[in-house]
C-alpha positions in Angstrom: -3.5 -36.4 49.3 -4.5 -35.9 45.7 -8.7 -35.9 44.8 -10.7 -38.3 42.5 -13.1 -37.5 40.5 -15.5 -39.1 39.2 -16.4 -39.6 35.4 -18.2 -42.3 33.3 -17.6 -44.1 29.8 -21.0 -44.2 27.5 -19.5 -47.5 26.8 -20.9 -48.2 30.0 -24.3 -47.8 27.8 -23.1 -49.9 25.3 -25.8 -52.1 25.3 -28.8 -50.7 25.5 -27.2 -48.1 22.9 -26.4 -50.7 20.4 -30.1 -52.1 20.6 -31.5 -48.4 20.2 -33.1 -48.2 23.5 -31.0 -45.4 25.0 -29.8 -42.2 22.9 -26.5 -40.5 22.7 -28.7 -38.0 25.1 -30.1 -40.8 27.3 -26.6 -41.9 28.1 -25.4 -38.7 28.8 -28.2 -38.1 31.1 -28.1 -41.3 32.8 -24.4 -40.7 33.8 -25.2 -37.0 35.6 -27.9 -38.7 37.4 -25.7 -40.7 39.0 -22.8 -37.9 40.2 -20.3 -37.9 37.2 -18.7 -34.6 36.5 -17.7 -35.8 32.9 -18.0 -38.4 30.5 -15.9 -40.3 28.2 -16.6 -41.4 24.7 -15.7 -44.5 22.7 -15.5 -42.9 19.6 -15.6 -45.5 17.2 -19.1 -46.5 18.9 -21.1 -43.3 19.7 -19.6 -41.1 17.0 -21.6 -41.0 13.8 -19.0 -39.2 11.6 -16.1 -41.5 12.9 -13.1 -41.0 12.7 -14.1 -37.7 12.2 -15.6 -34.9 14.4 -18.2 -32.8 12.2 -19.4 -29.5 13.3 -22.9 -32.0 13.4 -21.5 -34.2 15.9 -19.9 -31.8 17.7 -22.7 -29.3 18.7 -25.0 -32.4 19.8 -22.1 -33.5 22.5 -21.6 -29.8 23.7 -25.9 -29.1 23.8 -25.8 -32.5 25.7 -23.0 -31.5 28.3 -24.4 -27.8 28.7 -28.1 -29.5 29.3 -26.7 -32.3 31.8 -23.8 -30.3 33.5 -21.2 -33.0 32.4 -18.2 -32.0 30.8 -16.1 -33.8 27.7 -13.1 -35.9 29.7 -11.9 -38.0 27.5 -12.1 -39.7 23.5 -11.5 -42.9 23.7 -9.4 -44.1 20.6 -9.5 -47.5 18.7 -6.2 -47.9 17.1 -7.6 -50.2 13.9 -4.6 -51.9 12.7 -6.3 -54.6 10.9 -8.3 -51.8 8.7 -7.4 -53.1 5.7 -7.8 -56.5 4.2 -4.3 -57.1 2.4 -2.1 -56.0 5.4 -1.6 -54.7 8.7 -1.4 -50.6 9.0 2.1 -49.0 8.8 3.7 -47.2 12.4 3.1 -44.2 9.7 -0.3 -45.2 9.0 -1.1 -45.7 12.6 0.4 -42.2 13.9 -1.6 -40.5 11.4 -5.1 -41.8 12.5 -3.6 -41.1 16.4 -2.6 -37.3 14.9 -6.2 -37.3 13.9 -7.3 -38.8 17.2 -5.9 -36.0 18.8 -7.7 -33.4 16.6 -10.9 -35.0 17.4 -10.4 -35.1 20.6 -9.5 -31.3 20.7 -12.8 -30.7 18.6 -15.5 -32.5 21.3 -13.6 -30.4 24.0 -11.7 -33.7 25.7 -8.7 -33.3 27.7 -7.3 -36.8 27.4 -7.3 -39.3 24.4 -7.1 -43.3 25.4 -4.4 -44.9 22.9 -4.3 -48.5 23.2 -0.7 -50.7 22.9 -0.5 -51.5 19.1 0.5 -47.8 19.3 4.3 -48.6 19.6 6.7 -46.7 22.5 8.7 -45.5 19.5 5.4 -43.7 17.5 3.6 -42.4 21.1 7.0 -40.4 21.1 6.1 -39.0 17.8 3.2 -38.2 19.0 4.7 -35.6 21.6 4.4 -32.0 19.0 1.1 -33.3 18.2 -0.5 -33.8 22.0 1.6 -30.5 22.8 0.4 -28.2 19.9 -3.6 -29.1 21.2 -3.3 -29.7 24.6 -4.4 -33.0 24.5 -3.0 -35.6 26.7 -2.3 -38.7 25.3 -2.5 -42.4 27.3 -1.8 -45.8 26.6 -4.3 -48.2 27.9 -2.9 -50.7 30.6 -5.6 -53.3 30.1 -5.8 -57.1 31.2 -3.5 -58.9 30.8 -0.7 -56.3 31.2 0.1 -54.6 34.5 2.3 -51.3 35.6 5.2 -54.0 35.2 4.9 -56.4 32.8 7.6 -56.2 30.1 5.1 -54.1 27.2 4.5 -51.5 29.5 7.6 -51.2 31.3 9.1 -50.3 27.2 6.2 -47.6 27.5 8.1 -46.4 31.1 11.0 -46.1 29.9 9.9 -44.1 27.0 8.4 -42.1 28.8 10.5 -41.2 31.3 13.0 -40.9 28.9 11.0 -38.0 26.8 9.7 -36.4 30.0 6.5 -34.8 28.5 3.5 -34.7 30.5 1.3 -35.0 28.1 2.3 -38.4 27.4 1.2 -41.0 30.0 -1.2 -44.1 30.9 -4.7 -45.1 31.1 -5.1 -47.6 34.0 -7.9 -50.1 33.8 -8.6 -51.7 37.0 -9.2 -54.9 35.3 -5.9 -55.5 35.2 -5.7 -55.8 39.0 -8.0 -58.2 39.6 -7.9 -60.9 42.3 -10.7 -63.4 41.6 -12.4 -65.2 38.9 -14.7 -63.1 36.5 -18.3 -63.3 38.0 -19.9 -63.1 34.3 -17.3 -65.8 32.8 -17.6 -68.3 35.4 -21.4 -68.1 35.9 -21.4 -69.0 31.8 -19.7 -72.0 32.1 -21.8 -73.1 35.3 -24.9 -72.3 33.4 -23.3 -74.3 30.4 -22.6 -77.5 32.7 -18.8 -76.7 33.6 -17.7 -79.1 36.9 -17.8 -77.1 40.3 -14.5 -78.9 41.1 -12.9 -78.1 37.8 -13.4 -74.7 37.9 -11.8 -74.7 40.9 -8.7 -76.5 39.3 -8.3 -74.2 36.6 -8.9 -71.0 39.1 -5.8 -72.6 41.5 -3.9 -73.0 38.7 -3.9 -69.5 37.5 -3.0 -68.4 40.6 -0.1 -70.9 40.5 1.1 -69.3 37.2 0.3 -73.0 35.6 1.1 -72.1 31.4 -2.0 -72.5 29.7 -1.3 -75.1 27.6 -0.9 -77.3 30.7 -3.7 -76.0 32.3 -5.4 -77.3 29.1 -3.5 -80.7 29.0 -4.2 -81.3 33.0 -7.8 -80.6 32.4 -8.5 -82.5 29.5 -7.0 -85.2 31.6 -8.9 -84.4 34.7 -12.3 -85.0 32.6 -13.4 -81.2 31.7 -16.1 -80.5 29.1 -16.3 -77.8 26.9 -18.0 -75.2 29.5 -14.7 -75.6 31.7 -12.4 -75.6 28.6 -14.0 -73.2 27.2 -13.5 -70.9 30.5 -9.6 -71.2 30.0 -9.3 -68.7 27.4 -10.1 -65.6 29.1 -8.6 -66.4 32.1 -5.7 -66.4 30.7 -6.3 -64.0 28.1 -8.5 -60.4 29.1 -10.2 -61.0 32.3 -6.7 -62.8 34.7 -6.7 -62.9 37.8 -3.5 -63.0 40.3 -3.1 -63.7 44.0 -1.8 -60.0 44.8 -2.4 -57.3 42.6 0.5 -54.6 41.5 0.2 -52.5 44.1 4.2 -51.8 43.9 3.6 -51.1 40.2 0.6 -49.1 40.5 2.3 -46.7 42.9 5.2 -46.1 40.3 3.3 -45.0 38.1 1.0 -43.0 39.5 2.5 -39.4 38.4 2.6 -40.4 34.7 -1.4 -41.4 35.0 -3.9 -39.5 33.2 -6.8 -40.9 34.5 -8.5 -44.6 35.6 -10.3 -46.9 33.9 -12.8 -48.2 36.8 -14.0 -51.2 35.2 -16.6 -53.4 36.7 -18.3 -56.4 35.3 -20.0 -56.9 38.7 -21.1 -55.3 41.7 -23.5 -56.7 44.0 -26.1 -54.9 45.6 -23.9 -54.6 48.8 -21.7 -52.6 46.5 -18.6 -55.2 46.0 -17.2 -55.7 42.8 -17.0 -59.2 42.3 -13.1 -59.5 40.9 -11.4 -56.3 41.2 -10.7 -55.4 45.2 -11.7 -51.7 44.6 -11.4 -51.1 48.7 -7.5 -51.6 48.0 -7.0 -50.2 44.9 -9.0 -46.6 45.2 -6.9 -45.7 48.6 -3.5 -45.9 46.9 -4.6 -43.5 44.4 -6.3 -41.8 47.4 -3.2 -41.3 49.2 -1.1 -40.1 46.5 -1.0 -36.3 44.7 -3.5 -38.0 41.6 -5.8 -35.5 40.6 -8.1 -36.5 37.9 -11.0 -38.9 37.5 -11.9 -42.1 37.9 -14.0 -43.3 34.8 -16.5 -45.5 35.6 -16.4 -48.8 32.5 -19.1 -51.2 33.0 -18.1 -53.9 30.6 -21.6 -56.1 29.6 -20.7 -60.0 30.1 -23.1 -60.8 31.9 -26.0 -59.6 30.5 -27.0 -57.4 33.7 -28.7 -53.6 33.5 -25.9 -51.6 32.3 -27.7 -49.1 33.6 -27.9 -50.2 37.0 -24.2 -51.9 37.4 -22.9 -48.6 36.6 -24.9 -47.0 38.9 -23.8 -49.3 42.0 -20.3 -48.7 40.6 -20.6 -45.6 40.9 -22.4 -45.6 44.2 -19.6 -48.0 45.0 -16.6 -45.2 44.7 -18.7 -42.9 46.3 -19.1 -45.1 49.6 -15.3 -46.1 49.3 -13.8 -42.7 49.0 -15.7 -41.6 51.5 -14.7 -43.5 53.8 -10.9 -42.8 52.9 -11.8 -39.4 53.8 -13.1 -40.0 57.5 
């Protein structure tokens, strides 16, 4: 049986960040309060000198993990293709801003950078010497819609296990095994007017596999507004749900995983995540050799505390794995 630890995202802070009513130091802080042996940073959001790592920057994140007793996990990378206005980045261009990714990462003391999949199969191989030279484990980001088997990230499998480096590997967000509508989404489109018994439509028919387009067509026949139409694009696009989750997948691919993404956009005072069936998901890792950490994501939809959703995600893990462990 492997051990998971427990980290947090400052993205989880997003909010409150953005508006100026938490500090770099206030979200670190907040995320030791509530148990998290490290923290991960989304680098394009909380680091001033982005894409770069000055000496500045990088003495305020080590002062703020000495005070708090949290330690750098990972630097979460944003792989800006659309940069430019006249075109699309090169596979050159791109591996050069990941190289750099990697040297940032190295300089804030992080163990693990999160690529995401613009970042070709072909270019994370080039990235190998790079990842190897620092000692920086590099992971692509299996976000909704993909899962551990769907066709982009299988090319990523075989690549992998193909170049046999383990320091190249995946980021798993538990998004992408979610069960159940979005909590956040759905409650918009009620609170916009969507029909009870339309929603319901468009929720069987995902889990039928309907195409979109036809879920569109049959709706639009059915008599939907815009809140209900409006709900069809994320769930077919970033927050899907599916009857079963990839369970099968998941445990594939467990020895070539750098660490989870535990995303929540809900969790209920009883400590249930509204979408994502964390008291499945958590013992599989559980039960395999996985030793790493489980960051804690708390993705702002619904306009809740971020500071208390993370903490009852947090507090969430905690009462799970404990119970694995009885």
């Amino acid at each position: 049986m492997g051990e998971i630890k427990k980290a947090c995202s400052l993205f989880s802070y997003g909010t409150p960040y953005i508006r100026g009513e938490m500090s770099l130091e206030a979200c670190m802080r907040a995320a030791a309060l509530i148990g998290c042996e490290g923290f991960e940073v989304v680098a394009a959001q909380m680091i001033s000198s982005y894409p770069y790592v000055t000496d500045e920057v990088a003495g305020e994140f080590a002062r703020y993990s000495e005070k708090y007793g949290i330690k750098p996990v990972c630097y979460a990378a944003n792989m800006d293709r659309g940069l430019r206005r006249d075109r699309d980045l090169t596979e050159d261009e791109m591996l050069a801003r990941a190289v750099n990714d990697i040297k940032s990462a190295h300089r804030l003391g992080c163990k693990v950078v999160r690529q995401q999949y613009l970042l070709s199969p072909k270019t994370m191989l080039h990235l190998r010497p790079y990842a190897e030279e620092y000692g920086i484990k590099v992971g692509i980001e299996i976000h909704n819609p993909e899962t551990p088997s769907t066709p982009a990230i299988m090319a990523y499998r075989e690549a992998f296990d193909k170049c046999g480096s383990e320091y190249l590997g995946f980021v798993v967000d538990f998004g992408c095994f979610s069960t159940k509508p979005n909590k956040p989404y759905w409650d918009r489109a009620f609170a916009n007017g969507a029909q009870p018994e339309l929603l319901e439509m468009l929720e069987q028919m995902r889990y039928d596999d309907v195409p979109q387009q036809e879920a569109m067509e049959r709706l639009i026949k059915a008599g939907a507004n815009d809140a209900v139409l409006g709900a069809v694009a994320g769930t077919y696009g970033f927050v899907q749900f599916r009857r079963e989750w990839d369970v099968e997948g998941l445990k594939s691919i467990i020895p070539q995983c750098l660490e989870f993404h535990a995303k929540c956009h809900y969790v209920s005072e009883d400590l249930h995540e509204a979408s994502i069936p964390y008291e499945e998901v958590l013992p599989v890792i559980a039960d395999s050799d996985f030793n790493g950490y489980a960051v804690i994501e708390y993705e702002d939809e619904g306009g809740y505390d971020s500071v208390e959703m993370t903490r009852r995600c947090a507090a969430m893990i905690d009462k799970i794995l404990a119970t694995i462990k009885k």
